[in-house]
MIKESE-152946 format. One record per residue (C-alpha): x negated, y negated, z negated; residue number from 1. Coordinates in steps of 0.5 Angstrom, whole numbers, plus 500, padded with zeros to 3 digits. Layout:
% MIKESE-152946
<pt><X>X</X><Y>Y</Y><Z>Z</Z><roza>NUM</roza></pt>
...
END
This chain:
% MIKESE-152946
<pt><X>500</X><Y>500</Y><Z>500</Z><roza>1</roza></pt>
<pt><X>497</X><Y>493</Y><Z>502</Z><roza>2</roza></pt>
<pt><X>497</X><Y>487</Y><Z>499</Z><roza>3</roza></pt>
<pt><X>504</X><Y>484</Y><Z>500</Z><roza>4</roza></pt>
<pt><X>500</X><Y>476</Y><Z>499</Z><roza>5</roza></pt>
<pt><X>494</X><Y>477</Y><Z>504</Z><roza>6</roza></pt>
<pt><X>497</X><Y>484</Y><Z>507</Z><roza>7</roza></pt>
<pt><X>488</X><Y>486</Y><Z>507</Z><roza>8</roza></pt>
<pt><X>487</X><Y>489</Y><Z>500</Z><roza>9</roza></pt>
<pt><X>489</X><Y>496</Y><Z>499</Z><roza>10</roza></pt>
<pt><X>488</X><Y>496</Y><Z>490</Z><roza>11</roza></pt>
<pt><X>495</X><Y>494</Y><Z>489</Z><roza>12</roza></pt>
<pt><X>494</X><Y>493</Y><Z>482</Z><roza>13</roza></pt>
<pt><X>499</X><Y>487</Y><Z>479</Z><roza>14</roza></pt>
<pt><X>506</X><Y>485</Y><Z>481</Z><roza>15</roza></pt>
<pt><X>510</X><Y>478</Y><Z>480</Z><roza>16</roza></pt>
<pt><X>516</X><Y>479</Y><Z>478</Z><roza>17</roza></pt>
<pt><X>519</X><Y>472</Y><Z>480</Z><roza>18</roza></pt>
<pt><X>515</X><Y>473</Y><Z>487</Z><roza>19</roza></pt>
<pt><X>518</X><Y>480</Y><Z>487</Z><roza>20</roza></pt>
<pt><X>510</X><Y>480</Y><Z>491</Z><roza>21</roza></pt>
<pt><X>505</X><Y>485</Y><Z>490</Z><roza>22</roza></pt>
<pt><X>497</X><Y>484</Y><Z>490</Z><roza>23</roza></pt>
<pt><X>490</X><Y>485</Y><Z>489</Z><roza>24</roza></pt>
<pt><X>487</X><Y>482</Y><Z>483</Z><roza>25</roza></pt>
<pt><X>483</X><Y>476</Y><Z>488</Z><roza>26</roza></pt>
<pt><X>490</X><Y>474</Y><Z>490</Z><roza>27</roza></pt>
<pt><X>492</X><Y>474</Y><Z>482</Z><roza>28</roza></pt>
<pt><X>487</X><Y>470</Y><Z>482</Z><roza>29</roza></pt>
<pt><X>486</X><Y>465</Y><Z>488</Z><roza>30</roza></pt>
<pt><X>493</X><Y>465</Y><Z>491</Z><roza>31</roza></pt>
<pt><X>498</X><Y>466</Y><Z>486</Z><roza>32</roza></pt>
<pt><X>496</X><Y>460</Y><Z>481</Z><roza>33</roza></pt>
<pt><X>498</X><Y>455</Y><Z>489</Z><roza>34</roza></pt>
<pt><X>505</X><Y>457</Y><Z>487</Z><roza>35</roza></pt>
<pt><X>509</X><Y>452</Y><Z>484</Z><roza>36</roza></pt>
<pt><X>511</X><Y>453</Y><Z>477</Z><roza>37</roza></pt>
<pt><X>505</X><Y>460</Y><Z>478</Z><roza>38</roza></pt>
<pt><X>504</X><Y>459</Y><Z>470</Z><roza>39</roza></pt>
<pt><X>511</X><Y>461</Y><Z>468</Z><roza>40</roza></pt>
<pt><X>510</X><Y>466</Y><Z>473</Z><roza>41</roza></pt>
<pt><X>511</X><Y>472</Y><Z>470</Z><roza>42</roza></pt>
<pt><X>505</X><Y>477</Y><Z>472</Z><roza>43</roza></pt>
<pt><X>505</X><Y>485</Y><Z>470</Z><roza>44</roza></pt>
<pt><X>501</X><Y>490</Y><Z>471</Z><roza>45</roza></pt>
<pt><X>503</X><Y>495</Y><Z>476</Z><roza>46</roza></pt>
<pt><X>504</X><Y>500</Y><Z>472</Z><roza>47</roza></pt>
<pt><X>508</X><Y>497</Y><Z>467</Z><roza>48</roza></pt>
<pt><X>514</X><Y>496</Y><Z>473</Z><roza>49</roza></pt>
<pt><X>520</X><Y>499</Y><Z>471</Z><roza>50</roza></pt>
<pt><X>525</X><Y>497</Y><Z>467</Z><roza>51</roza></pt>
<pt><X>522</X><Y>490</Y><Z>465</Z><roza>52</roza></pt>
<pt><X>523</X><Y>488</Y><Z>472</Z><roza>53</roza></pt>
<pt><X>529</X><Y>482</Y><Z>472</Z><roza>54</roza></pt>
<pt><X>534</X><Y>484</Y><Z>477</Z><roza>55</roza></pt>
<pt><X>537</X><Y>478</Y><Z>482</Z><roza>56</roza></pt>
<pt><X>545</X><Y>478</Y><Z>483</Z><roza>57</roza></pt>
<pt><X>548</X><Y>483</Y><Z>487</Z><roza>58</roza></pt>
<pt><X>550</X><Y>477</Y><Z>492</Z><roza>59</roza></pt>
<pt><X>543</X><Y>475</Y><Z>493</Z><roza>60</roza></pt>
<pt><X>539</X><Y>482</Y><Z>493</Z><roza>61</roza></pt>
<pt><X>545</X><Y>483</Y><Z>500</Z><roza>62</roza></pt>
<pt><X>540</X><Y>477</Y><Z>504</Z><roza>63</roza></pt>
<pt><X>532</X><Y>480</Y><Z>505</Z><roza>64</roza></pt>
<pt><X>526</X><Y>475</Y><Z>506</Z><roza>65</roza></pt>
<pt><X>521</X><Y>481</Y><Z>506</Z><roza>66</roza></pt>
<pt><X>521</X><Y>482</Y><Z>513</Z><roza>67</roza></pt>
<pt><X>521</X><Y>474</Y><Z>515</Z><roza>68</roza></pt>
<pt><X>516</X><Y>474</Y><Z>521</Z><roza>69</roza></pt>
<pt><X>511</X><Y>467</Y><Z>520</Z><roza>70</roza></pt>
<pt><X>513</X><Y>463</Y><Z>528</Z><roza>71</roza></pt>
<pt><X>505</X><Y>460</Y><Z>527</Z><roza>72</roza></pt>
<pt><X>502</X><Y>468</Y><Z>525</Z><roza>73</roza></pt>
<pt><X>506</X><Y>473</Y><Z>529</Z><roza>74</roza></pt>
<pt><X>502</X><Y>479</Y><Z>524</Z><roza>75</roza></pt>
<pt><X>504</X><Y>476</Y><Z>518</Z><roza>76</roza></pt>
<pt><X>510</X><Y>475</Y><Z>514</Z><roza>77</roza></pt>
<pt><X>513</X><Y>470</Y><Z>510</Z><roza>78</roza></pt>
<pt><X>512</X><Y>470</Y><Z>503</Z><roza>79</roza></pt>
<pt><X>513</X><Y>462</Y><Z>500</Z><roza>80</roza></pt>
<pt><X>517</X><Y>456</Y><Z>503</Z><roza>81</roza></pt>
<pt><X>514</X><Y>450</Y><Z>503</Z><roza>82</roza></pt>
<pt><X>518</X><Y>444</Y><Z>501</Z><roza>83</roza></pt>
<pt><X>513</X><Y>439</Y><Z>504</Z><roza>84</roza></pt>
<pt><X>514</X><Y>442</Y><Z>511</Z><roza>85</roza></pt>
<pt><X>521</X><Y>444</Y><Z>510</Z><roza>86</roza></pt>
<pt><X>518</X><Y>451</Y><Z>513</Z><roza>87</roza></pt>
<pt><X>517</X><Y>458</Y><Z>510</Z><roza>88</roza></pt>
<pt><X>509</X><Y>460</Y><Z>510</Z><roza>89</roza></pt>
<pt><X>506</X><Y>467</Y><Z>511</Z><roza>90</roza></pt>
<pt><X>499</X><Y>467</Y><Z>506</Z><roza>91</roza></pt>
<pt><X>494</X><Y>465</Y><Z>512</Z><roza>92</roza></pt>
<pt><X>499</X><Y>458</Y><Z>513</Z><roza>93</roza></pt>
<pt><X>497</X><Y>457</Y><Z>505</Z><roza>94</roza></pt>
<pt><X>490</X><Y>458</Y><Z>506</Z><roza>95</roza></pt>
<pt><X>489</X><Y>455</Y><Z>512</Z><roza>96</roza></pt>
<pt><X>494</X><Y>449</Y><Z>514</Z><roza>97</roza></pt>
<pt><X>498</X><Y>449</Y><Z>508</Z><roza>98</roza></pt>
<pt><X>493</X><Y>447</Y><Z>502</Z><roza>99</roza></pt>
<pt><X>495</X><Y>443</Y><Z>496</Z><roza>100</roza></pt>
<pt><X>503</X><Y>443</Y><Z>499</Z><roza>101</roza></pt>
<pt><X>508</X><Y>445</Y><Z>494</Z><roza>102</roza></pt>
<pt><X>511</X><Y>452</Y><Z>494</Z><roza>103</roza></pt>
<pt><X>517</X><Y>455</Y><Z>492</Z><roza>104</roza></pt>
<pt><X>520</X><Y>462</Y><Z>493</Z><roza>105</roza></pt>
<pt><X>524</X><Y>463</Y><Z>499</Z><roza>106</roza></pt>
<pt><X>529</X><Y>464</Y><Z>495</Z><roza>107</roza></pt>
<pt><X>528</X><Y>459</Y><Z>492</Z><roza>108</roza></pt>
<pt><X>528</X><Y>454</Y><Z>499</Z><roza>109</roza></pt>
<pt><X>534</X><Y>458</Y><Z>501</Z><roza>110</roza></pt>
<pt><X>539</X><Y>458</Y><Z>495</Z><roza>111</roza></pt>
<pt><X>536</X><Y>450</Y><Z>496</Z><roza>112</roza></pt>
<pt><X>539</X><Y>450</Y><Z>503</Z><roza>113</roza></pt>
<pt><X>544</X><Y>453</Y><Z>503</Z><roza>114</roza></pt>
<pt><X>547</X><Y>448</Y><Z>497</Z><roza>115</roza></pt>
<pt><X>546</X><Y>443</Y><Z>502</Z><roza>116</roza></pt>
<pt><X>550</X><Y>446</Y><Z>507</Z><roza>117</roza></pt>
<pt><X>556</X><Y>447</Y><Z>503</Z><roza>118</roza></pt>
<pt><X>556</X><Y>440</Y><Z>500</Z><roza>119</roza></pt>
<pt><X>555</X><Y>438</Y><Z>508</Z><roza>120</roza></pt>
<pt><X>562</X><Y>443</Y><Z>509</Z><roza>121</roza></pt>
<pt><X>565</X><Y>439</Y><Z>503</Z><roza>122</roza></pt>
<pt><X>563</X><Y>433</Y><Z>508</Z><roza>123</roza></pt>
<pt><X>567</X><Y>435</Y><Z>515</Z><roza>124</roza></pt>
<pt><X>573</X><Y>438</Y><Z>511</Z><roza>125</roza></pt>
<pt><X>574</X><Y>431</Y><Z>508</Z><roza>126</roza></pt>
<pt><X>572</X><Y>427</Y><Z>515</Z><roza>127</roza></pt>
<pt><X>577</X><Y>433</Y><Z>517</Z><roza>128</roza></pt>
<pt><X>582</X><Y>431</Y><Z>513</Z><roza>129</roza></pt>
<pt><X>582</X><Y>423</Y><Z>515</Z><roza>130</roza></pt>
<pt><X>583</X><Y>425</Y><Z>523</Z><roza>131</roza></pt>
<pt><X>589</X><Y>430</Y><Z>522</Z><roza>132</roza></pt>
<pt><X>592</X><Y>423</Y><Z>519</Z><roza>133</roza></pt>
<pt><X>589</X><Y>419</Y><Z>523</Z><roza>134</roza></pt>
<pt><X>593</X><Y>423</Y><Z>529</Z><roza>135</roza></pt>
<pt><X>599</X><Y>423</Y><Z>524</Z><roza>136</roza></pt>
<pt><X>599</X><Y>416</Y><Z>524</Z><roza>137</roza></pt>
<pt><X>598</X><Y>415</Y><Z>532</Z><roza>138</roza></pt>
<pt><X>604</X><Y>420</Y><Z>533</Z><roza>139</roza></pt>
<pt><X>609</X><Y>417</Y><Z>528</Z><roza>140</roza></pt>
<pt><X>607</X><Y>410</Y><Z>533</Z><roza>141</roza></pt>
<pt><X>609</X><Y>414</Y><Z>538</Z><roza>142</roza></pt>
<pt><X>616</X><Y>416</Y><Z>536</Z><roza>143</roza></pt>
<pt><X>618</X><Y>410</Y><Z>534</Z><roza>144</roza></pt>
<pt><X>616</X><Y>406</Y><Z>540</Z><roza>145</roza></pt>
<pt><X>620</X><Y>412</Y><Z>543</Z><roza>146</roza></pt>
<pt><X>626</X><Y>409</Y><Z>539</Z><roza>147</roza></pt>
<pt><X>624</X><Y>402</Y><Z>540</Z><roza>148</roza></pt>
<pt><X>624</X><Y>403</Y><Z>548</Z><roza>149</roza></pt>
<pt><X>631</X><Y>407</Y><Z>548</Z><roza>150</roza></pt>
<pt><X>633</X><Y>402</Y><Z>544</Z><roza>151</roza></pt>
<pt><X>630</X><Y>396</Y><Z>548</Z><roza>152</roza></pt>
<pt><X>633</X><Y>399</Y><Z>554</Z><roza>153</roza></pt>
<pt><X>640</X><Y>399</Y><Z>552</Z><roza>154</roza></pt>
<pt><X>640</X><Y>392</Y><Z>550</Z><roza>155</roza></pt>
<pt><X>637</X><Y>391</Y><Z>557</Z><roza>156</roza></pt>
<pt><X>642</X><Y>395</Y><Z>560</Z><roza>157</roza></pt>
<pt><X>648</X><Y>392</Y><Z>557</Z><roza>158</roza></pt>
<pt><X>646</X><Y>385</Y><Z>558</Z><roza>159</roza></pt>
<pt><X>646</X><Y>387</Y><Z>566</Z><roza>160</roza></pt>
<pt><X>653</X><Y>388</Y><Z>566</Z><roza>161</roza></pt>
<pt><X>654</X><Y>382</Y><Z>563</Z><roza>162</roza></pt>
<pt><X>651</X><Y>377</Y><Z>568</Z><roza>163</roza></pt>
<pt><X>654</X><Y>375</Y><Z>575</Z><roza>164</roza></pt>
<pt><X>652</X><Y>379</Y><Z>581</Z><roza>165</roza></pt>
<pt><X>646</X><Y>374</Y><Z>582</Z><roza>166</roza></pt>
<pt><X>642</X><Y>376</Y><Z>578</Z><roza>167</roza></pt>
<pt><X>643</X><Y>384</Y><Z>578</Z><roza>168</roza></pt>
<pt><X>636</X><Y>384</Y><Z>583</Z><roza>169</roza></pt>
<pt><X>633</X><Y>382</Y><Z>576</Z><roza>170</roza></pt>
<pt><X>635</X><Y>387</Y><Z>571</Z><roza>171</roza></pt>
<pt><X>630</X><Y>391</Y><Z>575</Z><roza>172</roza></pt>
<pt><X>624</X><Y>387</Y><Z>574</Z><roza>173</roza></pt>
<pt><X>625</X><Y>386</Y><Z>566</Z><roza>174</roza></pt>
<pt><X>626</X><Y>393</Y><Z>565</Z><roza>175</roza></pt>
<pt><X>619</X><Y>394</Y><Z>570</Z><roza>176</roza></pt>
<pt><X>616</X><Y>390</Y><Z>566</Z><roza>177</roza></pt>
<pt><X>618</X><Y>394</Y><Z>560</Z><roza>178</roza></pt>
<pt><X>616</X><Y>400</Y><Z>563</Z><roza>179</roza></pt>
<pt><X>609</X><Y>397</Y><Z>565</Z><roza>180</roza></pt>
<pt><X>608</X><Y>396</Y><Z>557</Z><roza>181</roza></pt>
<pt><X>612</X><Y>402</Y><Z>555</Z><roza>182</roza></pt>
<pt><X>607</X><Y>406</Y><Z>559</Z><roza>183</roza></pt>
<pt><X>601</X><Y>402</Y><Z>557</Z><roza>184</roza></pt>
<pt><X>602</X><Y>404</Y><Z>550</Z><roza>185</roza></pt>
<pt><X>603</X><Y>411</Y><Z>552</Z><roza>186</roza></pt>
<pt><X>598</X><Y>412</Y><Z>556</Z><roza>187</roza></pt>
<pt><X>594</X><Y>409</Y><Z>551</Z><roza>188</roza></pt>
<pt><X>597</X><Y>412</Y><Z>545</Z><roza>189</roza></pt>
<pt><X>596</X><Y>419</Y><Z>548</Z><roza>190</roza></pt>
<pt><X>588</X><Y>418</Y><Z>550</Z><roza>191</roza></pt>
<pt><X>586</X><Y>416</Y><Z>543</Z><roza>192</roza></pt>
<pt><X>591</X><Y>422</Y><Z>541</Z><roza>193</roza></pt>
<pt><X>586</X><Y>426</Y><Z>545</Z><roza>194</roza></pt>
<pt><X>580</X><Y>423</Y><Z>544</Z><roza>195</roza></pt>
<pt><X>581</X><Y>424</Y><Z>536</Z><roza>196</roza></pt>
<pt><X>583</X><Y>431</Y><Z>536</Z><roza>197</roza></pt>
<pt><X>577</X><Y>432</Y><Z>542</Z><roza>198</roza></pt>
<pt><X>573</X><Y>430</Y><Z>535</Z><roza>199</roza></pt>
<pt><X>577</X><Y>435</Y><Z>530</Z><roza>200</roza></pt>
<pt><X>575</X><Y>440</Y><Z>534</Z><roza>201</roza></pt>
<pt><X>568</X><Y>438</Y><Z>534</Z><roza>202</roza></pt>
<pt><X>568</X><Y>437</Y><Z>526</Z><roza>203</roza></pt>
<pt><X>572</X><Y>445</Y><Z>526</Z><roza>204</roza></pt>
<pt><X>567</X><Y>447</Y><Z>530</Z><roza>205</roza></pt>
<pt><X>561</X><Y>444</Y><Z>527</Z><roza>206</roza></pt>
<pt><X>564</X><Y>446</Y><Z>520</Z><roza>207</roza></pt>
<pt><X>566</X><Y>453</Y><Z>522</Z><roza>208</roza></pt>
<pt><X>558</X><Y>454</Y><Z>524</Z><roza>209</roza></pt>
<pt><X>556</X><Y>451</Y><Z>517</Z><roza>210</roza></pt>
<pt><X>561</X><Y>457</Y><Z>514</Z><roza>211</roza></pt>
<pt><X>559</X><Y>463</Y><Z>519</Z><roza>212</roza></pt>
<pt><X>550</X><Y>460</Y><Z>516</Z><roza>213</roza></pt>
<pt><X>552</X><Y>461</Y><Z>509</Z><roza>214</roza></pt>
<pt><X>555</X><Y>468</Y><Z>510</Z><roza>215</roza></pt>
<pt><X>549</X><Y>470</Y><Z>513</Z><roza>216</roza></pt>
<pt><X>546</X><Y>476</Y><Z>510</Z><roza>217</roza></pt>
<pt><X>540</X><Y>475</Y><Z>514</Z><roza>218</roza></pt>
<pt><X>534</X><Y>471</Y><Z>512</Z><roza>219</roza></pt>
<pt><X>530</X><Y>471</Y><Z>518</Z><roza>220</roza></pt>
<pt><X>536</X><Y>468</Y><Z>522</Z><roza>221</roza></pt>
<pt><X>539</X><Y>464</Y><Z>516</Z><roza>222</roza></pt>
<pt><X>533</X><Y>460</Y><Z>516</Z><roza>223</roza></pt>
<pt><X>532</X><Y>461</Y><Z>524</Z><roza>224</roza></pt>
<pt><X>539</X><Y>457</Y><Z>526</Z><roza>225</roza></pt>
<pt><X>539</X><Y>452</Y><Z>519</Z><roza>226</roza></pt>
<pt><X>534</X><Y>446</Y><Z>523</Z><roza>227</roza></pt>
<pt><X>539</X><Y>446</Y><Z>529</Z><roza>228</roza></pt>
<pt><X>545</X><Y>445</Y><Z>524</Z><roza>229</roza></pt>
<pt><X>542</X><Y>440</Y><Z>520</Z><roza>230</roza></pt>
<pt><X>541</X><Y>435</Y><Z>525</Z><roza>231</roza></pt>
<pt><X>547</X><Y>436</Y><Z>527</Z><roza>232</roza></pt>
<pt><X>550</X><Y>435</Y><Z>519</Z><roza>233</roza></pt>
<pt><X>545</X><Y>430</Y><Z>520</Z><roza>234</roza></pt>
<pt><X>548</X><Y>426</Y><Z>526</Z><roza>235</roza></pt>
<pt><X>554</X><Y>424</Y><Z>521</Z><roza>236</roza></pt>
<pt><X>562</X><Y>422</Y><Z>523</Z><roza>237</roza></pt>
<pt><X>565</X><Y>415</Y><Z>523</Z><roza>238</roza></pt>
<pt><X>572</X><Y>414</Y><Z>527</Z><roza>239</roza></pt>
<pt><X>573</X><Y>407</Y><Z>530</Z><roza>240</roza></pt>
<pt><X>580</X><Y>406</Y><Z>534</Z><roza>241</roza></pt>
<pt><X>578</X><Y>404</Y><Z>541</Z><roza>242</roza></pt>
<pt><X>584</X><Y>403</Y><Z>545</Z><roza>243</roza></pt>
<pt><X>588</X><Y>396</Y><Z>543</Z><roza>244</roza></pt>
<pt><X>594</X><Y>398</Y><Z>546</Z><roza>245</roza></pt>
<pt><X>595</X><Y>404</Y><Z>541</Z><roza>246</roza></pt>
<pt><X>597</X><Y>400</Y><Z>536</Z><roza>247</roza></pt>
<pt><X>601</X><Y>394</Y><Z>539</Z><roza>248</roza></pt>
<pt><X>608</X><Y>395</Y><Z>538</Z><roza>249</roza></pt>
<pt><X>613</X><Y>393</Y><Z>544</Z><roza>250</roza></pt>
<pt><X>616</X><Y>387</Y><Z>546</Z><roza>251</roza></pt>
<pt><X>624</X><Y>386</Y><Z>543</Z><roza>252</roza></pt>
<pt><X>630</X><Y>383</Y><Z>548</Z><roza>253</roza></pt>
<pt><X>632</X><Y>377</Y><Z>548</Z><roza>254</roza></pt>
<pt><X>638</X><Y>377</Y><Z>551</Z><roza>255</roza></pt>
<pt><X>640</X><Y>370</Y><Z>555</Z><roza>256</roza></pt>
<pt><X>646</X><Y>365</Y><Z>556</Z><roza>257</roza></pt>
<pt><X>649</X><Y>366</Y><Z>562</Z><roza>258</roza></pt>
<pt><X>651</X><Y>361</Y><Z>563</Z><roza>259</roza></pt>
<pt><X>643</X><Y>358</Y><Z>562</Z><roza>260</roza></pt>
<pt><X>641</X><Y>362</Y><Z>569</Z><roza>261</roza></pt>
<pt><X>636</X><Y>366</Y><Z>565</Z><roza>262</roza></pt>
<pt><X>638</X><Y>374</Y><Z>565</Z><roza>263</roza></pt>
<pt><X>633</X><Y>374</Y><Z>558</Z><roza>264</roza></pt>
<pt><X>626</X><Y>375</Y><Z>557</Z><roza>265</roza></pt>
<pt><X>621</X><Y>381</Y><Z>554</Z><roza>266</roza></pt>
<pt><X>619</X><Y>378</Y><Z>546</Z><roza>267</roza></pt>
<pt><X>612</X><Y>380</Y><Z>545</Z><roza>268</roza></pt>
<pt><X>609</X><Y>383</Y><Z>539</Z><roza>269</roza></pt>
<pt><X>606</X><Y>375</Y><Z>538</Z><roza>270</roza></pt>
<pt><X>613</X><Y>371</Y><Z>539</Z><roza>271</roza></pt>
<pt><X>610</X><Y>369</Y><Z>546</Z><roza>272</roza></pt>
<pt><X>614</X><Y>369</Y><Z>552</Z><roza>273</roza></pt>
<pt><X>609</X><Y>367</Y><Z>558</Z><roza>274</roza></pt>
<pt><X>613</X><Y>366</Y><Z>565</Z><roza>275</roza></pt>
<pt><X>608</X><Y>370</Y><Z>567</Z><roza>276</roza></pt>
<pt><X>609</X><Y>376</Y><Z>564</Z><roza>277</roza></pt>
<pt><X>616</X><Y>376</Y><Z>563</Z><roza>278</roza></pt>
<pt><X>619</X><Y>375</Y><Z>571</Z><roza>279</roza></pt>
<pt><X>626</X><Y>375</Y><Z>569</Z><roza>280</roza></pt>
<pt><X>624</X><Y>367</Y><Z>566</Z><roza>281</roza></pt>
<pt><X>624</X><Y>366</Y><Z>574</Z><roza>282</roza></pt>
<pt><X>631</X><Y>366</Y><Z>576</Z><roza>283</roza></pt>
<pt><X>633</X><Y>358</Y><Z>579</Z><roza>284</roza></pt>
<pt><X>640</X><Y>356</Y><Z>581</Z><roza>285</roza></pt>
<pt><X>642</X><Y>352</Y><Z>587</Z><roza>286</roza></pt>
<pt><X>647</X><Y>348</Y><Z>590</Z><roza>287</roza></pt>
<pt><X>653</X><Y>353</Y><Z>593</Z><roza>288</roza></pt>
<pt><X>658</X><Y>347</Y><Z>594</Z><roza>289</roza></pt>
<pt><X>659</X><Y>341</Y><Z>594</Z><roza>290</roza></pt>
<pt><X>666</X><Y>338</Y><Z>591</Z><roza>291</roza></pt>
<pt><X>669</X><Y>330</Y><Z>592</Z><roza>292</roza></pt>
<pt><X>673</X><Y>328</Y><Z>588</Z><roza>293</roza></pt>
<pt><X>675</X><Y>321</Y><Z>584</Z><roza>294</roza></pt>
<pt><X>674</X><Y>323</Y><Z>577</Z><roza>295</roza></pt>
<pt><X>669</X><Y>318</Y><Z>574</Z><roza>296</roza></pt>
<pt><X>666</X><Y>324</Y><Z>569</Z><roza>297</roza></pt>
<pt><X>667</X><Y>332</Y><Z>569</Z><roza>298</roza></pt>
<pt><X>667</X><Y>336</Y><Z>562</Z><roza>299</roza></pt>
<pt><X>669</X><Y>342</Y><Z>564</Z><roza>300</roza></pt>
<pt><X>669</X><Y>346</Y><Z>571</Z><roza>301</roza></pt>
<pt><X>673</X><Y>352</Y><Z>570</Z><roza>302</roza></pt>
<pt><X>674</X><Y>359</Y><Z>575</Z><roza>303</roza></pt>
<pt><X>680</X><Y>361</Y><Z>578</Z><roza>304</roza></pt>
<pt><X>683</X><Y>368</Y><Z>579</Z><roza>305</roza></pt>
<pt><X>684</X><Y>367</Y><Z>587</Z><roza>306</roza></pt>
<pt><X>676</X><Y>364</Y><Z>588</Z><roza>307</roza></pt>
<pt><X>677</X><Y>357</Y><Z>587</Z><roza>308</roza></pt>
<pt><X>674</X><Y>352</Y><Z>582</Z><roza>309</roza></pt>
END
């Protein structure tokens, strides 16, 4: 059996049994103390290993390090990690690459990693939380600008019947002009819908990966995929709306005086009524006929049944 530090000497005559390593008498001496907290190591003899060995939970003895081969010595396997590097280390890296770094257990290093993933998991379910009601809000916009346009469209459409057959050519353009916002609105509200539940699944995805690390039962794997995920933990969450037309609500009729020549007009959000905007606000009068009379001053002008004045 060799020695399970510097994998050369063959006189197996100590194990640590907070390392969980076998060695030689030189590692005792030259290797181990580079550990971090070696002096409260507890060292035995080989021959008195048995029963005052400290066994690990049943959880922790499921994941192996012993077979976790060093990316920098392809012949040699793992025995430490190093927390200044953030990086397991075979004994050559200590030796050689590592010297005067801080050393921890790997299973130490792992139990490390693995709290910080799910302190991460915590973080994306809360960032999944905030989105699932974010969505819910843009939903709730979106039903009452549903009720909000059928109700708008009725008064518009009452108001129509209402006025001379002059002005039934403009009822189409209010209600044009309502259904360009309405769709504006619409489309708006359904593209940031997409885009906020593009970037829910984004964090499910991400949170699912961090779940499927932690239940990992193989540490070469664990610790071969952990750098990946956490720069992409790293990468963090903010929601920012970016669409102005998701949240702005649909203009009101304002249903006009007949007899004002105005069929009425679409009320914005912000109290304006811009001619521009509202094509209704076009509509002229002009003169039809023209009536003689001796009549110094006329009050009032009345329509008659059979189409006179």
């Amino acid at each position: 059996m060799l020695c399970q530090i510097c994998e050369i000497a063959r006189g197996i005559e100590w194990k640590c049994l907070d390392c969980d390593l076998l060695m030689c008498q030189k590692c005792k001496e030259k290797i181990h103390p580079k550990f971090k907290l070696a002096n409260e190591h507890k060292i035995v003899h080989i021959k008195d290993v048995g029963h005052k060995e400290v066994q690990v939970s049943s959880f922790e003895e499921e994941i192996h390090f012993g077979d976790i081969k060093c990316t920098d010595h392809s012949n040699q396997t793992c025995c430490m990690y190093c927390k200044l590097c953030d990086k397991l280390v075979c004994v050559q890296c200590v030796i050689k690459t590592h010297k005067s770094h801080v050393f921890e257990e790997i299973r130490s290093g792992y139990s490390f990693k693995k709290e910080n993933l799910r302190k991460h998991t915590l973080t994306m379910k809360k960032q999944e939380e905030i989105l699932t009601n974010e969505i819910g809000k843009l939903e709730k916009i979106q039903e009452n600008n549903k009720i909000q346009y059928i109700e708008v469209n009725e008064k518009i459409i009452t108001h129509e019947k209402a006025v001379k057959d002059e002005v039934e050519k403009f009822t189409k353009s209010v209600r044009d002009g309502l259904d360009k916002k309405w769709d504006l609105i619409q489309v708006g509200t359904e593209r940031e819908i997409d885009r906020v539940n593009e970037m829910r699944v984004k964090i499910q995805e991400r949170m699912k990966k961090a779940e499927d690390l932690i239940n990992i039962k193989d540490g070469n794997k664990f610790f071969k995929n952990i750098k990946d995920m956490e720069i992409s933990l790293n990468e963090g969450f903010q929601y920012t709306a970016q669409d102005k037309d998701v949240k702005e609500i649909l203009p009101t009729f304002v249903p006009g005086k007949f007899i004002q020549g105005n069929f009425g007009l679409l009320k914005f959000n912000n109290g304006s009524s811009n001619d521009e905007e509202n094509p209704c606000t076009k509509i002229k009068l002009k003169i039809g006929k023209e009536y003689l009379t001796t009549v110094d001053t006329v009050y009032r002008v009345a329509h008659c049944t059979d189409g006179h004045i």
